[in-house]
Structure formats: C-alpha cells, structure tokens
C-alpha positions in Angstrom: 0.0 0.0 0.0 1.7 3.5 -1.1 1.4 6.2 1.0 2.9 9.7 1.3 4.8 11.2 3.8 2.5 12.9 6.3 0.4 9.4 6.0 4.0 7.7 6.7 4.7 9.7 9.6 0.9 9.2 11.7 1.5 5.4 11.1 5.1 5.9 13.0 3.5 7.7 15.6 0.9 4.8 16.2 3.5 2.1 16.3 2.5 1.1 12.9 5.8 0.2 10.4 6.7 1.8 7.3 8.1 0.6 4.6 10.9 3.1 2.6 13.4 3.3 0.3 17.3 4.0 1.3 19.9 4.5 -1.4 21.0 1.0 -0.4 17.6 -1.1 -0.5 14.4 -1.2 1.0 14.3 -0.5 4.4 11.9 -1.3 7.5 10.9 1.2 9.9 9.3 1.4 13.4 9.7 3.9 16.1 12.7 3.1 17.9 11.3 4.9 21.4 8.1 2.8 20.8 8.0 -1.0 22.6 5.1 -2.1 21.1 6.4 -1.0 17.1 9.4 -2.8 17.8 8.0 -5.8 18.5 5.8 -5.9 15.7 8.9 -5.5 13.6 10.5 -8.1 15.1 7.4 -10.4 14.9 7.1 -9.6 11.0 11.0 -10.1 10.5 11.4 -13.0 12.4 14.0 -11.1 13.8 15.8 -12.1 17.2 15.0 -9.6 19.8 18.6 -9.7 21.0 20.0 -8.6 18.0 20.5 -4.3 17.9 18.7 -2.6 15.5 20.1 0.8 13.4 18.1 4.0 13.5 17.9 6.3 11.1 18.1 9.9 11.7 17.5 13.4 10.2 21.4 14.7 10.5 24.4 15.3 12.7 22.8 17.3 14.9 20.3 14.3 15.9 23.3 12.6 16.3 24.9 14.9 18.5 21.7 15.6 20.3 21.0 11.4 21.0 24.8 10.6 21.3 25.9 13.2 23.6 28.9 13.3 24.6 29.9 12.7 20.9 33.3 11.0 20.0 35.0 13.6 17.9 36.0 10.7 15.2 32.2 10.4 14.8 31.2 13.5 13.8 34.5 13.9 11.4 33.1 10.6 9.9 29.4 12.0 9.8 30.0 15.2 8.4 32.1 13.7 5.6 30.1 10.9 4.6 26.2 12.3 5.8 24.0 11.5 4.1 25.1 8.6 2.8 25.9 4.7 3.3 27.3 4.8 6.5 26.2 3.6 10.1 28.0 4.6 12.8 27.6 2.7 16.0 28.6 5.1 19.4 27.9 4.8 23.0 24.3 5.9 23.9 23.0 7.1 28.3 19.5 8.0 26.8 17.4 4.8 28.0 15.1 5.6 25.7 17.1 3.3 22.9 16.8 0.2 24.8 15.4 -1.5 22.9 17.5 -1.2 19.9 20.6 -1.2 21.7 23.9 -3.1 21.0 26.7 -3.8 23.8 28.6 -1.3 21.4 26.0 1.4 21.2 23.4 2.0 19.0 23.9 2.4 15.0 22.7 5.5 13.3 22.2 6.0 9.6 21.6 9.0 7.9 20.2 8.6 4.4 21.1 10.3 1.3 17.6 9.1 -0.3 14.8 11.8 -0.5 12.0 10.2 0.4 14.0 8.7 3.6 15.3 11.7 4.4 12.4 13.7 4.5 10.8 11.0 6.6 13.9 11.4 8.9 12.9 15.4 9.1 9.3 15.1 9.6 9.0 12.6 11.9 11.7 14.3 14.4 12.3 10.7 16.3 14.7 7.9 15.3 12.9 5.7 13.2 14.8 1.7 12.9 16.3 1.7 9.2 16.9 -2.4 8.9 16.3 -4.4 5.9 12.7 -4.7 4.4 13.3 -9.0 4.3 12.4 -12.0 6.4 15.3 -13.2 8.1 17.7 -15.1 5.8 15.9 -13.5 3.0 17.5 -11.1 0.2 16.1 -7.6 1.2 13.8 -5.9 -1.3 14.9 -3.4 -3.4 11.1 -2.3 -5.2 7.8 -1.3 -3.6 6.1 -4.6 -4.9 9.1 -6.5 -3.6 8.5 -5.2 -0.5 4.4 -5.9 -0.9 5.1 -9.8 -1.9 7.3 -10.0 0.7 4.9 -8.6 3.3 1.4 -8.1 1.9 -0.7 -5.3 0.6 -1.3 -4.3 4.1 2.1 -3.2 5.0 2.4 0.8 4.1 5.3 1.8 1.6 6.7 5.3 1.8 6.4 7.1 -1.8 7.1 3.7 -3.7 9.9 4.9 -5.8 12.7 1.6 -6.2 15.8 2.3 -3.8 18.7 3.7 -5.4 20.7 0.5 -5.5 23.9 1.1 -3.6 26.2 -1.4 -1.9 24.9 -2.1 1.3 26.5 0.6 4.1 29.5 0.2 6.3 29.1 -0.1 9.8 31.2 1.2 12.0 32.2 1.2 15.8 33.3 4.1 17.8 34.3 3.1 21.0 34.3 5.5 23.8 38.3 5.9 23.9 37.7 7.0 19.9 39.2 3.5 18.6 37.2 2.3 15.2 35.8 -0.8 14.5 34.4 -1.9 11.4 31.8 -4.0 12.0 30.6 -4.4 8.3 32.4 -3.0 4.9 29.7 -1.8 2.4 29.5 1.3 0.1 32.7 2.8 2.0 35.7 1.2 2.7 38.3 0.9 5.8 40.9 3.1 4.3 38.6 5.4 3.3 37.0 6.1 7.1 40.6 5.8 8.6 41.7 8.7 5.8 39.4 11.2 7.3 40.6 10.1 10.8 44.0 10.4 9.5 43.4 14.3 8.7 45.1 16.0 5.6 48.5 14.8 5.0 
C-alpha cells in the first residue's frame, strides 16, 4: 500500500511500520522509542529480539543531540560521509534506545535518499532503518518487492525503487575513539581511517 509522507509519519506515531526506500535497498521502519512497534517489527522479520537494531536519523545534529557526549572521530566521519551509506555505532546514556541497543552502542544511519530523508525530518524521532526482508531473506529493493514479501497491508513510503547502492558500512566508535568496522559496504576501511587520519 503506497502512502505519502504525512500518512507515513501518523502510522510511525501509532507504532505502525513503514516501509521506505534507502539508497542502499528497502528498508523497514518502526519507532525506535516505541516498545510495542518494535516488536511488531521483530514479529514480521522473524528477527531475534537480542540482536540491535540501526536508527535512522535526520542529520548530525540528531546525532549529536542522541549521542551526547559525541566522540569527535564520529562527527569527522558523519560530516564527511552524511548523508550517505554509513552507520556509525557510538555509545548511547539515553534509556530511551533500549530497545534497539547493542553492547557497542546503538547504530545510526543518515540517508542520502529523499524520500527517507524527509521521513527522517518530519517525523523528528529515530525511526529503525533495517532491511525490508524475512530473516535469511534477500532484502527488497522495489515497492512490490517489498508488498510480496509482506502483503498489501504493509504501508510503503512514496514507492519509488531504492537507489541500488552497496549495502552501508558499519562502524564502531568506542568511547576511547578506537574504530571498529563491523561491516564494509559502500565505504571502505581506508577510506573512514583517511578522514581520521586528517590531511597529510
């Protein structure tokens, strides 16, 4: 079911899920503050409830804002590669992200995609930017991809196919500033540890 963004937004804010495209693939969305939305996630995903899920968010300032104190090798990574394929993992105090929560911190994406960036901006709370698959299933990359996967009920943002990139690297910063790369995607290792590295 296609549905713009205001629609998009009052399903987030009923702990409904969304459906919307990154410029990686499709991905599935739920209010990350919201319990109940998670576990309806989970529940469709087939998804162990242990495993941490990535938020996306509206820029660095949300990052700054949630992440507080921020690790200063985060923010040189987000300003260089925001918006874009890259989820950085960082310590998180607010309890509010338990439930989406990794021993390393919690992952945040900011996307480069319009339609997912603008539901980023209007919604104004971290919304879970995982895969729109099954477990152990190949994520969808199309609206009707995404509606054979989960049924007409299911409400997809916009509709528009994602934009196709490699799938984005994920990154730890741990609270002494150390990186670990959990995942290389889009960007590469020597590319993150370049901008750490600073001109020279």
């Amino acid at each position: 079911m296609i549905v713009p963004l205001a629609d998009a937004v009052l399903r987030l804010a009923r702990s409904e899920l969304v459906a919307y495209p990154t410029e990686t693939v499709y991905g599935l969305g739920a209010d990350a503050f919201s319990a109940e939305a998670l576990a309806r996630l989970r529940a469709l995903k087939g998804r162990d409830a242990e495993r941490g899920l990535s938020v996306l968010i509206a820029d660095l300032a949300a990052l700054e804002r949630f992440a507080a104190p921020l690790a200063p090798e985060a923010r040189l990574l987000a300003e260089r590669f925001w918006p874009g394929p890259l989820t950085l993992v960082v310590p998180v105090a607010d309890a509010r992200f338990a439930g989406v929560r990794t021993p390393l911190g919690v992952g945040f994406r900011c996307s480069s995609q319009s339609s997912a960036s603008a539901l980023a901006r209007a919604s104004g709370r971290p919304i879970v930017s995982t895969s729109a698959n099954r477990s152990g299933q190949e994520p969808c990359a199309t609206a009707a991809e995404v509606e054979r996967e989960f049924g007409p009920e299911l409400a997809i943002l916009g509709g528009e196919p994602a934009s196709g990139l490699a799938p984005s690297t994920v990154v730890a910063i741990r609270g002494g500033g150390g990186l670990q790369l959990l995942r290389e995607g889009s960007l590469s290792r020597s590319e993150l540890e370049a901008v750490l590295a600073g001109p020279g």
